[in-house]
N, C-alpha and C positions, 0 to 999 in steps of 0.2 A: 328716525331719531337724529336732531343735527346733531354736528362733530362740536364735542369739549373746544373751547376755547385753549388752548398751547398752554396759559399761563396756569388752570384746573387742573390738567393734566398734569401736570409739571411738580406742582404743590402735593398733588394726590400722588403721585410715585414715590415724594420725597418723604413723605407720610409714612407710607408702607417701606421704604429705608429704615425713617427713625425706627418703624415695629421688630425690623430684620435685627439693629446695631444693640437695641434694650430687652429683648425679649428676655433676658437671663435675670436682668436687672432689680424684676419684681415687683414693678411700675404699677400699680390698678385704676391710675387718671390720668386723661387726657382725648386725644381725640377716638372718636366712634370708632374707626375704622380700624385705629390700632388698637385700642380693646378691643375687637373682636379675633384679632390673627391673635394677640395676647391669649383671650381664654380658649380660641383655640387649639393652641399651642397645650397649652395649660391641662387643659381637658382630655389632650391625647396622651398625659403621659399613663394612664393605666396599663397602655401599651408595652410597656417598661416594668409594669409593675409598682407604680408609683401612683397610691390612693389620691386624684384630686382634690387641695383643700380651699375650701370655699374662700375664707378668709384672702388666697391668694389670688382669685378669679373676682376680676372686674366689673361685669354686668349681673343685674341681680336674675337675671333667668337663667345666668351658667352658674350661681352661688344656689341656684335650686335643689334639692336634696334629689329630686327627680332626674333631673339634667345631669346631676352628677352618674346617679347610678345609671340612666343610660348610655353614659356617655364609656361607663367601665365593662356593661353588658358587649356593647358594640367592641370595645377593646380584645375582650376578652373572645365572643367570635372571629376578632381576625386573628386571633393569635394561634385559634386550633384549627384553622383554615390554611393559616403560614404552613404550622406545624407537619400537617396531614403533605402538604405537596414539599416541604421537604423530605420525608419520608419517603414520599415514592420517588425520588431522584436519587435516594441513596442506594 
């Protein structure tokens, strides 16, 4: 695979910056790469305990009713996987 051009690279970092500075923001438009750190972001909060809403996620395959609940399934096994190996450190 040849090497990105400097000035690709450059724009693509600065990219995933803006996604880092706005993720709180609430943003649902703009570039691909940062809707996607965006619904990622977005989609992990069940992790927290915080139901994903579609309305708030960007791309219509993470506004999927399916997507959502696997994405709270997934949450919800790491969290009694946390849970379990905190336990046995106590």
């Amino acid at each position: 695979m040849p090497a990105q051009p400097k000035h690709d690279t450059l724009s693509r970092l600065l990219e995933l910056l803006k996604a880092m500075r706005l993720h709180s923001d609430g943003h649902t438009t703009g570039d691909a790469t940062v809707l996607a750190c965006w619904d990622a972001d977005r989609l992990d909060l069940a992790r927290v305990g915080i139901q994903p809403e579609p309305q708030r996620l960007c791309i219509s395959a993470a506004r999927d009713a399916s997507t959502i609940g696997a994405a709270v399934r997934m949450a919800e096994r790491l969290s009694r996987r946390a849970s379990g190996a905190r336990a046995a450190f106590t």
